[in-house]
N, C-alpha and C positions, 0 to 999 in steps of 0.2 A: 504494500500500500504506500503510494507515492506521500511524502511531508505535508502535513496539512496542520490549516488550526488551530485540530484539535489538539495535536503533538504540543503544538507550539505557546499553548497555553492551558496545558493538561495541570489539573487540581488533585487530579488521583493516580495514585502508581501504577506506572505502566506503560510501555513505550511499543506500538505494532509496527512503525513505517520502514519508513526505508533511509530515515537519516542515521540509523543507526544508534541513537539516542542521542547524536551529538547536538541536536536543536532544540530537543526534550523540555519544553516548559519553561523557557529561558525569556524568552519574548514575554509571553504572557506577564510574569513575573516584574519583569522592569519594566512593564504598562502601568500595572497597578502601583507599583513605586513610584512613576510619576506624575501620578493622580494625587486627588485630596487624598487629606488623612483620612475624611470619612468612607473610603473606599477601603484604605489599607486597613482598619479597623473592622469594614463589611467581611472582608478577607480572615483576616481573625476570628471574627464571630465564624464566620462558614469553618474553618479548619477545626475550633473549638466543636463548632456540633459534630464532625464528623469524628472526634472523640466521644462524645457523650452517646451518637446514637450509633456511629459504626454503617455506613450504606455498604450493601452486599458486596463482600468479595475484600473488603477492607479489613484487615486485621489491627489487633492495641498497636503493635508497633509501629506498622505505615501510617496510623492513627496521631501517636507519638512523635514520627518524624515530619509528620505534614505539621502541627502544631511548631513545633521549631521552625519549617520551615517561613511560615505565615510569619514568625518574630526575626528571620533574617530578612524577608521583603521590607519589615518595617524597619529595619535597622537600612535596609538601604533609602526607604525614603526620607529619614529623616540627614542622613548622611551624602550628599549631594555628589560630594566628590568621590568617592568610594562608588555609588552608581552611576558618575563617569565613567570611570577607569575601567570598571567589569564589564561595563556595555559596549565599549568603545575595544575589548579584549574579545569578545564574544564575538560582535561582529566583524571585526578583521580574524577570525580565524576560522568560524565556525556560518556564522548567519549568512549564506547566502543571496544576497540582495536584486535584485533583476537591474541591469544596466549598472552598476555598483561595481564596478573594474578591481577597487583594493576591497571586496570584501570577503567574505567565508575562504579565505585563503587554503587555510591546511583542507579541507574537503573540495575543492577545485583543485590541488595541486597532488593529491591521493589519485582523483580521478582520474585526472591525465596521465599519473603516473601507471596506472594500472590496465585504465582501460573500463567502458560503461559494464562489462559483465562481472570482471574480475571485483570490481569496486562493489555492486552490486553484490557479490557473494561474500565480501568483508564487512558489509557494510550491516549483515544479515548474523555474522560472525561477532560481531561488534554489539550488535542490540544485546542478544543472548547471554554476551559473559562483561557485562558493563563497562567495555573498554575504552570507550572517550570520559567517562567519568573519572574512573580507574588511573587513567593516564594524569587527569588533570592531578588529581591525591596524590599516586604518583611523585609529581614534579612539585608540587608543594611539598612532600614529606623531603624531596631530594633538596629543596631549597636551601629548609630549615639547616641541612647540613655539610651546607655549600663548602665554606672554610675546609673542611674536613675532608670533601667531596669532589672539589671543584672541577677534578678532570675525570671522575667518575662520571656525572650525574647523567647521560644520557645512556650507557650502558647499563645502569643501575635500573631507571625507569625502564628500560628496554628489557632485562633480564626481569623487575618484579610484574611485569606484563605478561612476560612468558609464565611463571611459574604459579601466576594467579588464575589463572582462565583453568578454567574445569574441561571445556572443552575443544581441542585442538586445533590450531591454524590449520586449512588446508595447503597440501606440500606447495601448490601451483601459487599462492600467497607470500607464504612463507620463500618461497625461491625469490618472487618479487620483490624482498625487500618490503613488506606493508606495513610491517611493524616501525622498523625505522625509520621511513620514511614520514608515519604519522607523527612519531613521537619530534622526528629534527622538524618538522613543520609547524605542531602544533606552539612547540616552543620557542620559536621563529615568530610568527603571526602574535600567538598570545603576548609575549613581550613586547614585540612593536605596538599592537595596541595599549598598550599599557604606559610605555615611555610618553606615546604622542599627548598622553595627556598631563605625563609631569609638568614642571618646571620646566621652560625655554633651555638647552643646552646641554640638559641631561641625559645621558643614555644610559643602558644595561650595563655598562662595562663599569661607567663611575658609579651607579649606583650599587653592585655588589661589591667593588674595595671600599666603599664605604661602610661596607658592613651589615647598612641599612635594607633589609629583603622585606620589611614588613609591605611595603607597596605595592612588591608582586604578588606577595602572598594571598592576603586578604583578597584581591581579585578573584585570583585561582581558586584560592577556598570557597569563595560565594558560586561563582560557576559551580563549580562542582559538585555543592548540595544543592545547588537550584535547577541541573539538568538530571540529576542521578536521579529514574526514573522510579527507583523501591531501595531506598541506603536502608531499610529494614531488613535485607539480605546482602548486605555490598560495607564487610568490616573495613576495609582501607579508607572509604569517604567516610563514614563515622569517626574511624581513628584520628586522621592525620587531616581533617575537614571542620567535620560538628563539630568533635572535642573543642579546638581551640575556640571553636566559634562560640560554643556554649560558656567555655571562661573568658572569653573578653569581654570585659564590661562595657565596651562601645556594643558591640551587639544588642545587652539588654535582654538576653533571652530570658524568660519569666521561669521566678522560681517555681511555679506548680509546674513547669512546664521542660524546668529541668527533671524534677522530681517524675517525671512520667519517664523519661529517657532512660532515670537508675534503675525503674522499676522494671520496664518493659527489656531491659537489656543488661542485663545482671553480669554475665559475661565479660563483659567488655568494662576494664577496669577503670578507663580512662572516664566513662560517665560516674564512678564510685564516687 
């Protein structure tokens, strides 16, 4: 099923098309962020009942992670610059725009690299084992450890790609090159986007000897819980995503609404 709408501003987990989950509710998301507050609040109320009443097919936990997710839309409404920067990272790497030349980069440059069938079978590969989400958590958990990393980090991302997917690259993919090829693009495109909207002068290179990675980060993190079609089945966006998201006090996430996440996800220590 070709990308549509509904993908692109889906409220419930679950991703069927054919963008591979890479466009997965992202749009939607930073519509209502740029709306009144009375909308971002409507939004809230709706995420809340779908806790309290559960519509068919929803479990506590997608219950749980959609509540959060409703307090990071609001945390980007109220944080102006921050829903520059992810929007402006999304669309130059992922959003495909009609007549839009520097847009949805890494997904027009997979394609070409691949070819409309091959891409279509990764793309299909992709939905199934969360791997544009995956990759963004990924490259955020690789950030946080850049010093340490620095001339790992796309092997790193690239090998925890491999060994996280339950179900196998096909060889004719895998021969292609689709993995590296996504991961050197995605982190290409997502950066540029992201620099265009610092500080006149700035780039990648002064900004990581500076030390300073929260800029990328925070982006990457918000993408990443905002496209990941069910992080109630997907531990690396939890981990190396929510977690920080739900401890940073700019975000605001709501204490009932932590306390649902320790509940619902026991597991996972970092919500403890």
């Amino acid at each position: 099923m070709a990308h549509n709408s509904n993908c692109a501003r889906a409220r419930l987990p679950g991703c069927k098309c054919e963008c591979g989950g890479a466009m997965h509710a992202c749009q939607g998301a930073f519509e209502i962020a740029d709306g009144t507050e009375k909308r971002v609040r409507e939004y809230l109320a709706e995420q809340e009942g779908n806790w309290d009443t559960r519509p068919p097919g929803v479990t506590l936990k997608q219950a749980a992670i959609g509540c959060a997710r409703a307090d990071v839309v609001y945390w980007l409404y109220r944080d102006e610059a921050l829903r520059r920067c992810a929007r402006s990272a999304d669309e130059r790497a992922f959003e495909d725009a009609p007549g839009v030349s520097d847009s949805g980069l890494v997904l027009r440059g997979l394609s070409a690299h691949l070819g409309a069938q091959r891409m279509q079978a990764f793309q299909l590969w992709a939905r199934s084992t969360h791997f544009w989400c995956e990759l963004l958590a990924q490259i955020a958990h690789a950030i946080t450890q850049y010093e340490q990393l620095r001339d790992r980090i796309f092997r790193m991302a690239e090998e925890a790609l491999r060994l996280r997917s339950t179900e196998p690259l096909a060889d004719e993919l895998r021969c292609a090159r689709a993995i590296e090829v996504a991961v050197w693009s995605a982190w290409r495109y997502l950066f540029e986007g992201i620099i265009s909207t610092l500080d006149a002068g700035m780039s990648l290179r002064a900004l990581l000897n500076s030390g300073d990675v929260a800029p990328l980060l925070w982006p990457i993190r918000v993408l990443a819980v905002l496209m990941c079609p069910d992080a109630s089945g997907h531990p690396a966006v939890r981990r190396y995503c929510w977690d920080p998201i739900v401890r940073h006090g700019g975000a605001e996430v709501r204490q009932k609404v932590r306390e649902r996440l320790t509940q619902m996800f026991p597991d996972d220590p970092w919500f403890a």
